[in-house]
N, C-alpha and C positions, 0 to 999 in steps of 0.2 A: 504493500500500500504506500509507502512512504517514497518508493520511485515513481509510483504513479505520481505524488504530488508534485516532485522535482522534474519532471519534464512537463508537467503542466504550465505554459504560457499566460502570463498575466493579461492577453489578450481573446483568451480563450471565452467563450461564452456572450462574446460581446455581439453575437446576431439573436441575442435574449434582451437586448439592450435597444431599440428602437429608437427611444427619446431622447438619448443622449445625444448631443450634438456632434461628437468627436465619430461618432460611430456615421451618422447619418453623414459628414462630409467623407467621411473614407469612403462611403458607397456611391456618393457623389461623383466625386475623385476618380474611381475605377470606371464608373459609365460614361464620365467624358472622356477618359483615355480611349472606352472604348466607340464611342461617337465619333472621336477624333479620328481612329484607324477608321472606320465603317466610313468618312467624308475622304479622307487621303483615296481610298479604295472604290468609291462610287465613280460609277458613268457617267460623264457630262450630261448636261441635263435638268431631267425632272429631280432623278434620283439624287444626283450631286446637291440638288436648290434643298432637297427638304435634309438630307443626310446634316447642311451645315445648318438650318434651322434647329436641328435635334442638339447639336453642339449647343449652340447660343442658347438653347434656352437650357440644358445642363448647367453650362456657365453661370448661368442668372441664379437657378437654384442654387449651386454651391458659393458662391459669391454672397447670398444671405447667411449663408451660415457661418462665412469667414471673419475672424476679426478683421479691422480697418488695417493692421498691420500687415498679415499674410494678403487681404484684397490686393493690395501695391505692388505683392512682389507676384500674381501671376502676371503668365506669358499673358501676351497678345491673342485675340482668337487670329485664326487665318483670313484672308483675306475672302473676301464672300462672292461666289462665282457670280457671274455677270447677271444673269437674270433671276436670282435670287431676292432681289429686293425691288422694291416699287418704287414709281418714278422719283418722287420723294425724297425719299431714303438715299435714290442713286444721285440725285441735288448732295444731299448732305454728305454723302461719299465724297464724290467730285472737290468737294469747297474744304473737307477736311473735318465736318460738326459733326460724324458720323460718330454716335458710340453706341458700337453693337449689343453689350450687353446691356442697355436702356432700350432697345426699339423691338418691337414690339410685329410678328412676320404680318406679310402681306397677306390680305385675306384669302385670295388663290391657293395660296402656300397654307395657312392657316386652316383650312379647312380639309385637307389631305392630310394635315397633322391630326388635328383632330380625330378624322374616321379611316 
């Protein structure tokens, strides 16, 4: 019994842990890494437009649960394929006011997200 305890992980048991903060941004954490690969990996397109929506709005999620301190030091999101965003938005790109993890997808986009 007493080696079970000592290779017991003080990380162990934390998907019993739901509310905790620290648990919900590591799960965060792994699904944008894995959003990230699935957008690197998408076909130009449909699939590319909604795979970097899936991103962004990971980001948003885990971005809430960051302190102000760790918010500053992530990466950048990637840059957002060309018809990804509405006319708008590609204003705000262009001129430099773009911040993705504030905006909010197009509804075109938004509603493939959804269903």
């Amino acid at each position: 019994m007493p080696e079970r305890a000592a290779l017991r992980r003080p990380w162990h048991g934390a998907s019993d842990r739901h509310e905790e903060p620290a648990v919900a941004a590591l799960r965060l954490q792994r699904a944008e890494v894995e959003a990230l690969l699935a957008f690197r990996h998408a076909e130009p397109g449909d699939e590319e437009n909604l795979a970097w929506w899936r991103l962004q709005r990971l980001r948003c999620a885990r971005r809430a649960l960051l302190p102000d301190a760790e918010r500053a030091t992530l990466p950048s999101l990637p840059a957002p394929p060309a018809h990804a965003l509405s006319w708008w938005q590609g204003v705000k790109l262009r001129t430099g006011r773009l911040r993705p993890e504030e905006e909010a997808p197009p509804r075109f986009i938004a509603r493939r997200l959804e269903g």
